[in-house]
N, C-alpha and C positions, 0 to 999 in steps of 0.2 A: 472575502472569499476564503473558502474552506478548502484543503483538497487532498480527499483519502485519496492512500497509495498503499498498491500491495509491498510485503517486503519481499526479501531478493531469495531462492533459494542456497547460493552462494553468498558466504557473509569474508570481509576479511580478520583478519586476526586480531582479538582482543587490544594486544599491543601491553605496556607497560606501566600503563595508565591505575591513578586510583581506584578500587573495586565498584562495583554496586554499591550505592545509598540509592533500595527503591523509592525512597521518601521525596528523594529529590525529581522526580521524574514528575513529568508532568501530568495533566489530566490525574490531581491527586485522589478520587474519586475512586478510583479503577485499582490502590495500593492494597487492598486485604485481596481481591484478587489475583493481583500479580502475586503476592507472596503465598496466597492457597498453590498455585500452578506453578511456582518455583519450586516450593518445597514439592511435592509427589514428582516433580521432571526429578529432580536433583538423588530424591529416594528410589527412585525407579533406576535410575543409571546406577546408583550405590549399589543397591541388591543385587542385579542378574544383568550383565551385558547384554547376554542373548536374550532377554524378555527384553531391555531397553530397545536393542534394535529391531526387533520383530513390531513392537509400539510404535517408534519411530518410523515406520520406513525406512529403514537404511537395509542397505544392500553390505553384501560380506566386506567389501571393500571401504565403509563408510562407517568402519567401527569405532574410530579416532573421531567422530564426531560423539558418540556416548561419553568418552573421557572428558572431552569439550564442556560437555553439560554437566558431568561432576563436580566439576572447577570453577560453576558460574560463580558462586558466591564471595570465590576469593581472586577472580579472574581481573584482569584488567580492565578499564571500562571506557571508550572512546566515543565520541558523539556520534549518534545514529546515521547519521547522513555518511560516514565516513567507515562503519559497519556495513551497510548495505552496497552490492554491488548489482551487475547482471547489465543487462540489454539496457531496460530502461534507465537505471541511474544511471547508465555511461552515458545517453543521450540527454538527460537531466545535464551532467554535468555540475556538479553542487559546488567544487572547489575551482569552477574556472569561471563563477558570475562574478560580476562584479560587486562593490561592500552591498549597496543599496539592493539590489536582488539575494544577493545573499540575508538580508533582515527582511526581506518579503518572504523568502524560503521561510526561516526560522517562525514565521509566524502562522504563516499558512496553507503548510505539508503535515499533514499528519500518516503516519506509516503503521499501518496494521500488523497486529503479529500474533501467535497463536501463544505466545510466553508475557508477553507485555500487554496484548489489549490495541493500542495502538500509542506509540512516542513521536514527538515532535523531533525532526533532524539533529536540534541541539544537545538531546537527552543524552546521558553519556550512558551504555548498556555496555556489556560484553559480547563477544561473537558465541553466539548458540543454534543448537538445531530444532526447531519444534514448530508444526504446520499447524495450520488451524485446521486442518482435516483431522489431527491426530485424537486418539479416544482412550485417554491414561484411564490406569485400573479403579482410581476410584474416580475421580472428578468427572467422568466418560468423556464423550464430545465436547471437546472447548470450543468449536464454535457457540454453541447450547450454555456452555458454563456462563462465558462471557457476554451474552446477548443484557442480561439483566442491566449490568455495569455499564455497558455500553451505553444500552436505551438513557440511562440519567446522564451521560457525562459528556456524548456526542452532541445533542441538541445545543447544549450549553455553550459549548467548542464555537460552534458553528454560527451561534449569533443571530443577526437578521439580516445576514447575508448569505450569497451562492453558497452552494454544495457543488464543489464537483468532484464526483464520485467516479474512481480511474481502478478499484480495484478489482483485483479477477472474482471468480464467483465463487471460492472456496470461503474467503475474505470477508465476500459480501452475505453471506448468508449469519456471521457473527452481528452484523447492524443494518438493519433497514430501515432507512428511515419515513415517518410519517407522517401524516396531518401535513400542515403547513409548510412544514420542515420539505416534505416529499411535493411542494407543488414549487418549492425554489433549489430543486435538486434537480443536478445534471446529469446520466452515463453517457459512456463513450465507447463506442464500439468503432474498431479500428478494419474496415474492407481494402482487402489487395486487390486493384482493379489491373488488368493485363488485358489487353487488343487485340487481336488477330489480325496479323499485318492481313493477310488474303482478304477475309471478311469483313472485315472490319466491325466482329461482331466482340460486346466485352462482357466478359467474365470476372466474377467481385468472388475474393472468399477474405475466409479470416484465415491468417499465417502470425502464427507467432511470436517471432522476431519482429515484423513487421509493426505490429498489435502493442509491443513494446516501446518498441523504438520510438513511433510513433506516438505516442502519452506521454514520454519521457522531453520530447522537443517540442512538445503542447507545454506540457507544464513549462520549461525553460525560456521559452518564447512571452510565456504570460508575465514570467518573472522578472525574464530581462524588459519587458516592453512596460514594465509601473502598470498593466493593465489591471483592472476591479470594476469588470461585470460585477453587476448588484443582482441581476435574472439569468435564466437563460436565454433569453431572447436576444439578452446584450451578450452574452458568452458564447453565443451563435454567427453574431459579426464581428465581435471581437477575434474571433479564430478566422473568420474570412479574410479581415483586415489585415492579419497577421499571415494571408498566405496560405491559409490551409483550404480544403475544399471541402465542406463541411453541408449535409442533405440532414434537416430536421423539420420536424412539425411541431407545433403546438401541442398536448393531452387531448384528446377527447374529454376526459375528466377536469376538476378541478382537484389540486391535491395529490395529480401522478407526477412523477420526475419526466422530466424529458429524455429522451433518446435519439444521443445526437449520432450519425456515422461522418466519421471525417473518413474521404476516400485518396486512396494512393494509389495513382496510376503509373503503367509501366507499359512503355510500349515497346515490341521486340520489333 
């Protein structure tokens, strides 16, 4: 089993670690593109602050992250899993599985990024800022840059096993995947279900946090439990067994992903 993840908008601090060697990163397939979108991030924040942060999205307050990005190349460089933070990696939880979850982690989390493509938790990176929404001056859309690289190097990742596919749709638009690949692939949409005490009538949305959290103690659940669904079908009881309340169908087609809602209920 395979399982993209989005990364964190908040990253922690490089730390003191050895720099970047992209060579050594995984998925080596995807290196001439990291290093195209390293160098233009890194020239881009060289040149013009305020064009870096207007490219970025960063807001006036959020200028120490252009400097961030100046420094990748000589920055410090700590394993992925330990870069990323937010909702979901705290309910992930990556430093408090035990060894043998921990080596299912390493093996089968891969973590999407608008600067790397996508790195396995072990990958040592620096902390940087750059979304896959963003649209540098020359490379334009890195979602678009990156789809090519992606298309060869995901399939391969991925094996003749699950896909379970957990990232947002900013993410998901750099790799979709297809053929065969796309009929043993999973999403996951995460509904807040809340009751009316009077009515007893219930209300489903998507919230956020919730949406996080929730994928975050899916993934950790699957790691810590040795579980390896081979389909979705079995990744559909497997998350029942495991607790969750999980509404899927089959495709109408042969060849589509499944679309599973795990539902969280709340009752006031």
């Amino acid at each position: 089993m395979l399982v993209l993840l989005p990364p964190s908008e908040g990253k922690a601090s490089s730390g003191r670690g050895a720099p970047l060697k992209l060579e050594s990163l995984s998925l080596p397939g995807l290196t001439a593109t990291r290093e195209a979108v390293l160098e233009e991030l890194v020239e881009l924040c060289a040149a013009d602050e305020e064009r870096a942060r207007q490219v970025l999205g960063l807001s006036e307050g959020q200028r120490e992250e252009v400097t961030k990005n100046l420094g990748l190349r000589t920055a410090g460089a700590r394993p992925a899993g330990q870069i990323y933070t937010g909702v979901l990696y705290d309910a992930l939880g990556l430093a408090t599985l035990d060894a043998a979850a921990k080596r299912r982690a390493a093996r089968s989390l891969l973590v999407f990024s608008g600067l790397w493509g996508a790195v396995r938790t072990g990958d040592r990176i620096p902390s940087y800022r750059c979304s896959m929404d963003v649209k540098l001056p020359r490379l334009g859309s890195l979602a678009a840059h990156w789809r090519p690289a992606l298309a060869e190097a995901l399939p391969e990742a991925a094996g003749s096993g699950l896909l379970l596919d957990l990232r947002s749709s900013s993410y998901a638009t750099a790799f979709k995947p297809k053929g065969e690949l796309a009929g043993r692939t999973a999403t996951v949409r995460v509904l807040h279900a809340e009751t009316d005490p009077v009515t007893g009538a219930e209300k489903r949305s998507v919230v956020s946090h919730f949406n996080k959290a929730t994928k975050g103690r899916i993934v950790r659940a699957l790691l810590t439990a040795g579980a390896s669904p081979r389909t979705p079908a079995e990744l559909v009881q497997t998350l029942r067994d495991l607790g969750h309340v999980v509404e899927a169908e089959a495709p109408e087609r042969a060849g589509r992903p499944w679309a599973l809602d795990v539902v969280v209920r709340q009752i006031h």
